[in-house]
VOMAR-893519 format. One record per residue (C-alpha): residue in three letters; z, y negated, x negated. Coordinates in steps of 0.05 Angstrom, whole numbers, plus 5000, padded with zeros to 4 digits. Layout:
BEGIN
ALAZYX ...
END
This chain:
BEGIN
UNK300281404200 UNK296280714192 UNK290581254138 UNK290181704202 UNK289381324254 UNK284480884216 UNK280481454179 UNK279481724256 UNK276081144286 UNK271281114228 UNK269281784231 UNK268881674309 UNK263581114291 UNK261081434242 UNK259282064297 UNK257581564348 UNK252381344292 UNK249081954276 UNK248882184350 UNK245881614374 UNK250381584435 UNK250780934474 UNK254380434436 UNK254280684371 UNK253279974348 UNK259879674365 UNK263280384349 UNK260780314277 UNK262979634272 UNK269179694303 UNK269480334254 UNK268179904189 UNK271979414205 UNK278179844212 UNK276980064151 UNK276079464115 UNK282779104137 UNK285979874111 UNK282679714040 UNK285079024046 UNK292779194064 UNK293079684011 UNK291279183961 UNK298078833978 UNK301979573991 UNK307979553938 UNK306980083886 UNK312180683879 UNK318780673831 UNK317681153782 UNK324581243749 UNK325981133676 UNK325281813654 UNK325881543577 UNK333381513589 UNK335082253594 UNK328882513552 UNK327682013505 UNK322082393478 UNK317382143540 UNK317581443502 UNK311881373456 UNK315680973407 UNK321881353411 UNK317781933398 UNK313481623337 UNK320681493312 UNK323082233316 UNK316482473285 UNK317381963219 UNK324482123209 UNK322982853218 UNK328283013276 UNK326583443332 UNK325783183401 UNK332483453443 UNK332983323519 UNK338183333557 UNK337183983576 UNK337684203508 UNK344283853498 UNK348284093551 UNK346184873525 UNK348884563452 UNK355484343494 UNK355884993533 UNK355285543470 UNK360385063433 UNK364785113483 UNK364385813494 UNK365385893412 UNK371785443417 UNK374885963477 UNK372686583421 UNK367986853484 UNK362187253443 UNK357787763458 UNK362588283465 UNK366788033501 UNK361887913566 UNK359388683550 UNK366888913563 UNK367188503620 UNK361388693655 UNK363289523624 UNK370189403674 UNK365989073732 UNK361489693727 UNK367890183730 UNK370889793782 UNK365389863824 UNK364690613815 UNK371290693837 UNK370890263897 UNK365490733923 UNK369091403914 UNK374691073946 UNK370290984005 UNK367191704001 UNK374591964005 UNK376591544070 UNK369591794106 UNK372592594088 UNK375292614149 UNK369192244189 UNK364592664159 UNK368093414173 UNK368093204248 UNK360493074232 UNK358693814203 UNK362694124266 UNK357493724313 UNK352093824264 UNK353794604268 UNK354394624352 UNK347794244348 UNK344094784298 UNK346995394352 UNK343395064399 UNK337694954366 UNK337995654341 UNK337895904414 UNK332095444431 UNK328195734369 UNK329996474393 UNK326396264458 UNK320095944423 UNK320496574385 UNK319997014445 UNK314596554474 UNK310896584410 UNK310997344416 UNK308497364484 UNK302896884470 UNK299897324402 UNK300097994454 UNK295397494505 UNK291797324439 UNK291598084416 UNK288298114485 UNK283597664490 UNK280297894419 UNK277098464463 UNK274397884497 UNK272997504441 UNK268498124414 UNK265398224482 UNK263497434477 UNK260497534412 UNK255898144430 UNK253297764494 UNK252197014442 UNK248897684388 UNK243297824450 UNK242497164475 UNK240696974402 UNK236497574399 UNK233197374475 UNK232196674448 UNK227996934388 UNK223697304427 UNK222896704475 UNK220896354418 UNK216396764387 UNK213196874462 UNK212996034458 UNK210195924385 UNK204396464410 UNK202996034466 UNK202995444431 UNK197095644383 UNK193595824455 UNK193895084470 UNK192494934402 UNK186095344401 UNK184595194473 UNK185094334451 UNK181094494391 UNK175794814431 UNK176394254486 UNK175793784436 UNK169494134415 UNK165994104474 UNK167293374494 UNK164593204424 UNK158193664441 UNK157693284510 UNK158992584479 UNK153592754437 UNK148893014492 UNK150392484531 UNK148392004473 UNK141392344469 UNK140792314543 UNK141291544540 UNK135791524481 UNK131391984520 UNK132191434585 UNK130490954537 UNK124291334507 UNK122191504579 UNK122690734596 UNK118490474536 UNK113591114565 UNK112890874632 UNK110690204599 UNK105590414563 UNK103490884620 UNK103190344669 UNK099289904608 UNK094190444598 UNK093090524683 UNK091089824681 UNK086689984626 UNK083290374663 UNK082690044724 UNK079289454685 UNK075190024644 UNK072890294716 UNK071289644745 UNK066289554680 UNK063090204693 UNK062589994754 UNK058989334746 UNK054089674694 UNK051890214744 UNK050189614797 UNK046589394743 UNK042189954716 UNK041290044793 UNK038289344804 
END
């Protein structure tokens, strides 16, 4: 009780510790400290009696033992001995082997004739048991006679309803058939779309691309304008040259 309680308050510092919960100083402390004065008291805690075992098997003393093994004696315990005391006093009585086979030979007999003794007084119980064992099979002959006739009445219902049976297998035969068809009809219109994507595809790849010369032809008429504009201002400066010369050759 005093291990428990102790080993519990150091493992409750110990957690306070590791948490870091509030207090965990003085709950370590308080922890180690238990657990120092339980080291201390079990330095003074008297030791167990272990009984003298050497006195019924002297074999467990060493010297005893090194003694036996010199001399050349085997080690006997007191187990041993009182097997030695029981066969010699079964040999002094003239009990042997065959004697204890006889006996249990006459326990076996008496035994077997206990239990036809037992089967004989139950004669009686058990011919009152095969007359209510027999009332209960007539009546579970008549029940079967009526399970019978139901039985009958349900195969002529099943008899009938294999017409319908064959009817519902023609109808499942041309649905089968209808849903061929319908796929066929479907796998035919799904190369349509097929063709009809690839061809889409086609074209938005054809406009993608005229769309992409388009740009480069904004681009081309851009840088054309430029230069257009470039050589118009040429021109005007070429003009006003011409112009100035004329005035001169006029003067």
């Amino acid at each position: 009780m005093i291990t428990g309680v102790g080993a519990s308050i150091v493992i409750l510092g110990a957690l306070f510790k590791i948490m870091h919960w509030s207090g965990a100083g003085p709950m370590l402390i308080i922890g180690l400290g238990t657990e120092a004065v339980l080291f201390f008291m079990f330095a003074f805690a008297p030791q167990p009696h272990d009984p003298a075992w050497e006195r019924v098997y002297p074999e467990l003393d060493d010297q005893a033992w090194a003694k036996l093994q010199k001399e050349g004696k085997p080690a006997v315990g007191a187990g041993a001995g009182t097997a030695k005391s029981l066969d010699s006093m079964l040999s002094s009585a003239n009990i042997d082997q065959g004697l204890i086979d006889r006996l249990g030979k006459g326990f076996s007999s008496l035994s077997d004739s206990v239990s036809k003794m037992s089967d004989i007084s139950g004669a009686s119980v058990a011919t009152k048991e095969y007359a209510d064992k027999v009332k209960s099979a007539s009546a579970a002959l008549t029940e079967m006679n009526k399970s019978y006739s139901q039985t009958v009445q349900a195969m002529s219902e099943m008899s009938g309803a294999a017409g319908d049976a064959k009817q519902f297998h023609s109808q499942v035969q041309l649905i089968t058939k209808n849903l061929g068809a319908l796929n066929a009809v479907y796998e035919m219109e799904l190369q349509d779309a097929n063709n009809h994507l690839k061809a889409m595809n086609k074209f938005y790849n054809n406009l993608t691309s005229a769309m992409q010369n388009m740009a480069d032809a904004g681009k081309d008429t851009e840088t054309l304008k430029g230069e257009i504009g470039k050589l118009t201002a040429n021109l005007g400066n070429l003009n006003k040259v011409y112009g100035n010369m004329l005035t001169a050759m006029k003067s």
